[in-house]
C-alpha positions as CSV (number, residue, x, y, z in Angstrom):
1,X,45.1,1.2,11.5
2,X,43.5,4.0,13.6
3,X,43.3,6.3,10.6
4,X,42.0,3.6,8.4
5,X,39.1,2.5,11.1
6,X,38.4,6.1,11.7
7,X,37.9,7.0,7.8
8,X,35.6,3.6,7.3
9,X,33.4,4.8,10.4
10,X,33.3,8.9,9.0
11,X,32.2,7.3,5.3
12,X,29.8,4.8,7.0
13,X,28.4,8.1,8.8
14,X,28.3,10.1,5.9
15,X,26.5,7.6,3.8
16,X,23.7,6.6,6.3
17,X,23.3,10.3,6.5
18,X,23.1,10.9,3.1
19,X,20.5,8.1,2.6
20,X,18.2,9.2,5.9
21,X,18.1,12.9,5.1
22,X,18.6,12.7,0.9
23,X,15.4,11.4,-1.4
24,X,16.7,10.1,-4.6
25,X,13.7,11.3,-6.2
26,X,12.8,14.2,-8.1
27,X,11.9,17.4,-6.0
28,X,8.6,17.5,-5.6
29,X,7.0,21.0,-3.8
30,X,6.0,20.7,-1.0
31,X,7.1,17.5,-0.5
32,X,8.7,16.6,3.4
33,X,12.2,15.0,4.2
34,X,12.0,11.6,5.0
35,X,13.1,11.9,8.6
36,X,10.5,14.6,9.4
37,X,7.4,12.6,7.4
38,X,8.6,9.8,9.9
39,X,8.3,11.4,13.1
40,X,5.3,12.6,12.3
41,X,3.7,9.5,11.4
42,X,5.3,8.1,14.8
43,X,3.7,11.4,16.6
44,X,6.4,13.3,17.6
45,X,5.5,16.7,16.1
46,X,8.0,19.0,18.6
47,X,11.3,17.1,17.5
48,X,12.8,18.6,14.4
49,X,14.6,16.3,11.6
50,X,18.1,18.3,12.9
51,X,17.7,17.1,16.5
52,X,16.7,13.9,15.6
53,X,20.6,13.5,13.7
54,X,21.8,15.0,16.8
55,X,20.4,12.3,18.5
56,X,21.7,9.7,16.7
57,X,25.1,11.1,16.5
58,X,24.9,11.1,20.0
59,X,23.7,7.2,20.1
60,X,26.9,6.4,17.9
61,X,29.0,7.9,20.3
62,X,27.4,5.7,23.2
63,X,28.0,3.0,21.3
64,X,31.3,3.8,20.5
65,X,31.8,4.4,24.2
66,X,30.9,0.8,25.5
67,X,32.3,-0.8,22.5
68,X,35.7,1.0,23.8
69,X,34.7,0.1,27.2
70,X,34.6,-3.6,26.6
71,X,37.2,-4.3,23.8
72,X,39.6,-1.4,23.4
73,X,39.5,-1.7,19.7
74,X,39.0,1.4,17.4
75,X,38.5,-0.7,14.8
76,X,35.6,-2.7,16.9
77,X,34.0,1.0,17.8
78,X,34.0,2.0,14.0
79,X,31.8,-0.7,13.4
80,X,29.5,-0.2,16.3
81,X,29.6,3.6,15.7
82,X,27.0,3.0,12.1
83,X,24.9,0.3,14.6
84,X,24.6,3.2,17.4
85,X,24.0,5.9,14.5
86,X,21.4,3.6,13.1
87,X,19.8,2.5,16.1
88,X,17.3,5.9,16.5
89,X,15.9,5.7,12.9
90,X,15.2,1.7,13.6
91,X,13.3,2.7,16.5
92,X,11.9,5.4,15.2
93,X,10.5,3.8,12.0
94,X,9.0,1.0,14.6
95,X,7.3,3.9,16.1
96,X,6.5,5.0,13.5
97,X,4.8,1.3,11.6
98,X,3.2,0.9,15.5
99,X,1.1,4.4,15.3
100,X,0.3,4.1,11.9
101,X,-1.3,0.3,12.5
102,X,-3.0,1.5,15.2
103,X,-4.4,4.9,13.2
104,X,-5.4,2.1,10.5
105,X,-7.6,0.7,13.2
106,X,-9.6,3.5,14.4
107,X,-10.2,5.6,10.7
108,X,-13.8,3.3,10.0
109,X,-14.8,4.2,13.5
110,X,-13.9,8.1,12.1
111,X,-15.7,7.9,8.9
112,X,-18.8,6.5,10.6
113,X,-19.2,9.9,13.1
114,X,-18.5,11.9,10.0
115,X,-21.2,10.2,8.7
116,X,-24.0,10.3,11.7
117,X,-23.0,14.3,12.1
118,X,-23.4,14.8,8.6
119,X,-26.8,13.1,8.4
120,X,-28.0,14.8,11.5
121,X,-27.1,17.9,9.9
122,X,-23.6,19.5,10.9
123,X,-21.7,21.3,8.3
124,X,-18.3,19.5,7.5
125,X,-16.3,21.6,10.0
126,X,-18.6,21.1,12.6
127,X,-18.6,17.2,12.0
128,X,-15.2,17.4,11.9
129,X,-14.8,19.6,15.0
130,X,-16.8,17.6,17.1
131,X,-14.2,14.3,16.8
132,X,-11.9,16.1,19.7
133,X,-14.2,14.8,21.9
134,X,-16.1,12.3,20.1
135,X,-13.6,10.5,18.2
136,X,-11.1,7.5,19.2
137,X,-8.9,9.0,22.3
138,X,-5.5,8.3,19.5
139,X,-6.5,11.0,17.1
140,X,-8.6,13.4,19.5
141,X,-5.6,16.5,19.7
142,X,-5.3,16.4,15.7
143,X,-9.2,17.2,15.4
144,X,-8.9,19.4,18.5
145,X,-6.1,21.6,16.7
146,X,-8.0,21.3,13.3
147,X,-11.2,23.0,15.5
148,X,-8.7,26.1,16.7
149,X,-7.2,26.9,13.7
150,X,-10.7,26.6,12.0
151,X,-11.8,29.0,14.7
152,X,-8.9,31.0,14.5
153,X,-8.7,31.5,10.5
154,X,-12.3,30.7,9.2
155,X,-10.6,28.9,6.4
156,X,-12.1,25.5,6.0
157,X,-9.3,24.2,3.2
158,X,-6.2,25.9,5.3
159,X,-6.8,23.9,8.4
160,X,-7.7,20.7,6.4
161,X,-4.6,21.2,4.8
162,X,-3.0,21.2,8.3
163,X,-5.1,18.7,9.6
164,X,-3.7,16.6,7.1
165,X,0.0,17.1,7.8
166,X,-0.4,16.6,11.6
167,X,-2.3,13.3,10.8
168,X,0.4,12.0,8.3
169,X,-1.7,9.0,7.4
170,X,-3.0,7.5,3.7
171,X,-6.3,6.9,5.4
172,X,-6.8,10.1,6.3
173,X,-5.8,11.8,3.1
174,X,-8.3,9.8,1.2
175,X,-11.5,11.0,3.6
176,X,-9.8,14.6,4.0
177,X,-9.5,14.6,0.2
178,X,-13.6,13.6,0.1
179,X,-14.4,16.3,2.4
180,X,-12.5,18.7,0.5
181,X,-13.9,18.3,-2.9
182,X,-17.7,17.9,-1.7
183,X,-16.6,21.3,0.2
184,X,-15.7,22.9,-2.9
185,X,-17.9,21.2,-5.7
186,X,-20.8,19.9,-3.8
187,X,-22.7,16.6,-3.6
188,X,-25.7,15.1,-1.7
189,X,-24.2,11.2,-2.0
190,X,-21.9,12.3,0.8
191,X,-23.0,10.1,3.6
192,X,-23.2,6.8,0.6
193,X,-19.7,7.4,-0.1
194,X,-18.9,7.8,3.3
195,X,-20.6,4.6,4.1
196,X,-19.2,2.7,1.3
197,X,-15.6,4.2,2.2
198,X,-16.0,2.5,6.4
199,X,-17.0,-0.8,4.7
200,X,-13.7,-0.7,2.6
201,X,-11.7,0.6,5.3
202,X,-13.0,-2.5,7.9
203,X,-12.2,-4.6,5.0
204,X,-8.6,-3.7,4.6
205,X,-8.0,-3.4,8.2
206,X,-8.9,-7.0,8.6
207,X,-7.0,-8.6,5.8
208,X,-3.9,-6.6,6.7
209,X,-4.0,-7.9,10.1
210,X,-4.0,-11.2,9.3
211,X,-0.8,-10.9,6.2
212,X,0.6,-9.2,9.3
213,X,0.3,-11.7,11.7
214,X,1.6,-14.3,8.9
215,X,4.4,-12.3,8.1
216,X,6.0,-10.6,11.8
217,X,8.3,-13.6,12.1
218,X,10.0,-12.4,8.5
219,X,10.8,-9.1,10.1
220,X,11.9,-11.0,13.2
221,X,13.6,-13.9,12.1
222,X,15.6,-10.6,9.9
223,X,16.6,-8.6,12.9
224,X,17.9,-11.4,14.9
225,X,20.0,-12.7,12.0
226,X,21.6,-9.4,11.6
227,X,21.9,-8.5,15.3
228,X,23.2,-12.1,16.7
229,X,26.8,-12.3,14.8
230,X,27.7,-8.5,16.0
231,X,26.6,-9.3,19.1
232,X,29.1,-12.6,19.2
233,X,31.8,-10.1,18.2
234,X,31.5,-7.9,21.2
235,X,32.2,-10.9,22.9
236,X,34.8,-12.5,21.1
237,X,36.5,-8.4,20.9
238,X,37.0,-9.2,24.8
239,X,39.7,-12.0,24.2
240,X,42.8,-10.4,23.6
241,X,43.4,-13.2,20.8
242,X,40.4,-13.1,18.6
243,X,40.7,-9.4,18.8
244,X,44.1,-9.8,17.5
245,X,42.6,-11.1,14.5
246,X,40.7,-9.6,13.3
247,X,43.3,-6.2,13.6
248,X,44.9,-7.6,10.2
249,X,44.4,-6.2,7.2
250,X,42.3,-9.5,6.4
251,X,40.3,-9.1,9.4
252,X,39.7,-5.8,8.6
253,X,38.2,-6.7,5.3
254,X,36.1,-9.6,6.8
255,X,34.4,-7.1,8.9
256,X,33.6,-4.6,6.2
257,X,32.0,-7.5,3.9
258,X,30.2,-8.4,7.0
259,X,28.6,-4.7,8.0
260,X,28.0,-4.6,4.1
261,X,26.1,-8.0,3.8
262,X,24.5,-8.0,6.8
263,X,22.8,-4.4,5.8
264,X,22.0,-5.5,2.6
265,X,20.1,-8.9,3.6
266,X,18.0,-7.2,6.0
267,X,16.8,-4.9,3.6
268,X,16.0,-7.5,1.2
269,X,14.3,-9.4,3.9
270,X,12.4,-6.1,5.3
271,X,11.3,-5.9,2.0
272,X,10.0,-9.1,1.9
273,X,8.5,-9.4,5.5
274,X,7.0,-6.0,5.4
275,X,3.3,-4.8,3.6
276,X,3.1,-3.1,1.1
277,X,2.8,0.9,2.3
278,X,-0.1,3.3,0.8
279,X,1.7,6.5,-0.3
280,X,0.0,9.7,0.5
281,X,-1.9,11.6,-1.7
282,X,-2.0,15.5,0.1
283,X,2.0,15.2,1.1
């Protein structure tokens, strides 16, 4: 039994590895792992996709810790080993969803400044530059790095390029992407586009705010549905008897139609609750 509970926790591992760190897609160039485009849309640019495994391996084995702690059951600890594993990512894509509503937010207030420097007649680096200390306080140290490595390298498309990565947004793409080619190809409509591009932004900001107000208790109502029956199971794991149970061969496969069911409604259901995300078009 110990064997079998440690081989269904090492595949569980394996495949939510596979899936956090592995893109089904075609390679693209250039393109970032999943796990590092996510902690740089949640902000944290000095934690590398290999720590951030180590850290959830390291959650798993907490888990498995107090699950052992409480109940004595391997096959119990197995279980809560994928929940500790998967703990990290679920916080960090919440990070992650958090930063990126509140960068959706600010970008209007962005494109107007670009707009009022441009007009009073900064170059595009110099508008651009002058958001470190101008700009909302959230995105101040991406524009104050974009400014040094400008300085640094004179190259106006390098450090938009970088810009661009730190920033890790759709929004930003689009108005880096308009700089970029009235950088390269010119344009005196520059500051209509702009304007045009703020009354779009305010526009979307506001509609998603209210689908996301209708829809949080989806996402929710999901996480409570999937947390609350594990939960129960710690507890019932404490009574000698019901632990007993579920130590059979049929208990065993209970569980394992439970883990699998439970993951698989709450992605339906995330998909469901959650808006629609913009895919970036400089990644």
């Amino acid at each position: 039994m110990i064997a079998l509970c440690g081989l269904l926790g090492g595949l569980g591992v394996a495949l939510v590895v596979d899936w956090l760190l592995f893109d089904p897609s075609p390679p693209k160039p250039k393109r970032q792992s999943l796990i590092r485009l996510s902690l740089l849309r949640a902000g944290i640019v000095n934690l590398s996709p290999a720590k951030f495994v180590a850290i959830c391996a390291a959650s798993g084995i907490v888990f498995v810790l107090i699950t052992l702690a409480l109940t004595g059951s391997w096959l119990f600890a197995s279980v809560f080993l994928l929940f500790g594993f998967w703990a990290p990512w679920v916080y960090l894509r919440h990070q992650a969803a958090k930063r990126q509503a509140a960068l959706h937010e600010q970008w209007p207030e962005v494109v107007d400044h670009l707009r009022s420097a441009i007009r009073a007649g900064l170059s595009l680096p110099e508008s651009l530059s002058q958001l470190s200390s101008m700009g909302p306080e959230l995105l101040r140290p991406a524009f104050r790095d974009f400014a040094l490595d400008y300085r640094a390298t004179s190259n106006f498309s390098l450090a938009l390029e970088q810009l661009g990565d730190r920033l890790a947004d759709p929004v930003s793409d689009k108005i880096l992407a308009t700089l970029r080619i009235t950088r390269e190809v010119g344009g005196t409509d520059l500051g209509q586009t702009l304007s045009t591009l703020a009354a779009f932004l305010r526009d979307d900001v506001r509609t998603r705010g209210e689908l996301a107000a209708r829809q949080s208790w989806i996402v929710s109502a999901a996480r409570l549905a999937v947390a609350a029956p594990w939960i129960m199971l710690l507890v019932l794991g404490t009574q000698e008897a019901a632990k007993n149970a579920y130590l059979t061969p049929a208990g065993v496969v209970v569980l394992a139609a439970g883990l699998v069911i439970s993951l698989l409604c709450y992605r339906v259901m995330l998909r469901l609750g959650n808006l629609p995300v913009e895919e970036r078009v400089l990644a």
